[in-house]
N, C-alpha and C positions, 0 to 999 in steps of 0.2 A: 480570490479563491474561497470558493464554499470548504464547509467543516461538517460534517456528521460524524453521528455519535455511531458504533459499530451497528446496531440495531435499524437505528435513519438509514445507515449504507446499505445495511443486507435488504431495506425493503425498498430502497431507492433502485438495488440492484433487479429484484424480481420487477419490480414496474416500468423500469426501462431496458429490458431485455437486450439491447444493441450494447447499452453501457459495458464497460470494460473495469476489470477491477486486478489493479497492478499491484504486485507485491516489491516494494523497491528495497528489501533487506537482502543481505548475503546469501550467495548461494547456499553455505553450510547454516544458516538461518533459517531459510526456507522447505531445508531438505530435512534437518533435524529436528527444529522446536517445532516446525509444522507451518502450515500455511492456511488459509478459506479456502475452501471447496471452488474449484474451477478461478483459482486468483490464475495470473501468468506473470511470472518471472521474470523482471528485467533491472537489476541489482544496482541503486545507484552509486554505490560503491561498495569495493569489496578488496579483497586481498590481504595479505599479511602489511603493506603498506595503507591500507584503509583510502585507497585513492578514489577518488571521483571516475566513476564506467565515463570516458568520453565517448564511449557509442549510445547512451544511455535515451537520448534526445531522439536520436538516428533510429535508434531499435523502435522508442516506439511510436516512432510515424510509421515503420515500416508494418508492426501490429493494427495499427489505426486505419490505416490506405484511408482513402479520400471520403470526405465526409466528419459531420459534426458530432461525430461519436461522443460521449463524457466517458471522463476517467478519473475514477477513483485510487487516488491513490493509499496503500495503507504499507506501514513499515510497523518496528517493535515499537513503540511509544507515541508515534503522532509527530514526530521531530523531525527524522531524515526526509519522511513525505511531503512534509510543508518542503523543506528546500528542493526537492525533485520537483514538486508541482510548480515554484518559482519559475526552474527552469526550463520547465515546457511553458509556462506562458510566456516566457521571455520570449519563446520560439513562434508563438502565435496563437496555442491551445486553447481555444475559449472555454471552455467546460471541463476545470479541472475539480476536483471535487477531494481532499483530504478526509482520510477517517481520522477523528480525534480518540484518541490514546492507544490505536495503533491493535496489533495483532496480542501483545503479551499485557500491554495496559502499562501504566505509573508505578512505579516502585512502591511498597510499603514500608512500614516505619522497619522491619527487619529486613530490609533494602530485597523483599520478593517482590517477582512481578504474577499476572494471572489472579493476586488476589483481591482487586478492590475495583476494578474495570478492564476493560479490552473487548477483543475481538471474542476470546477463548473465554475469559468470565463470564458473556456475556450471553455463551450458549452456544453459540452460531456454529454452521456446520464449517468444519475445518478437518484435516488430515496430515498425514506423514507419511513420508517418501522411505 
């Protein structure tokens, strides 16, 4: 699995136009702290149990259809995406693509995030539901 930094992603994203760029955090994640601009939702776990989406693989071949699409995945920190993307290439994915520190970025030493990297640090166009 490739890594980009949020910056690499967003310009990986304009240059490969086809590419797909998945936000694999919670729905209340994605609705309230915000998300990238044109990301699409497919949570790889979520709930008051924190379970694994077993449709999550399912969903998105079903976003994907045929063809060697890449997908970027990006969650809050760069953590849950590496394991999502594990499990689409286990599935067969060849071109899965992680953003490194994720949508809110790494914690700081006063355990905040958004201040020292991310998605949202970083500039990039993003919104709220």
């Amino acid at each position: 699995m490739e890594h980009l930094s949020p910056t690499q992603a967003a310009e990986y994203l304009q240059a490969h136009p086809s590419s797909l760029l998945i936000d694999c955090r919670s729905e209340i994640e994605f609705l309230f702290v915000g998300h990238p601009t044109g990301a699409i939702h497919v949570a790889w776990n979520d709930g008051a149990d924190w379970a694994i989406n077993p449709r999550f693989v399912p969903d998105v071949k079903k976003i994907v259809g045929n063809g060697d699409r890449a997908i970027l995945l990006i969650c809050r920190s760069g953590s849950r995406s590496v394991t999502a993307g594990e499990a689409l290439e286990a599935e067969g994915f060849k071109n899965v693509i992680n953003v490194l520190h994720g949508f809110e970025g790494d914690l700081d030493a006063g355990h905040q995030r958004s201040t020292i990297n991310g998605w949202r640090f970083d500039g990039l166009p993003w919104g709220q539901c």
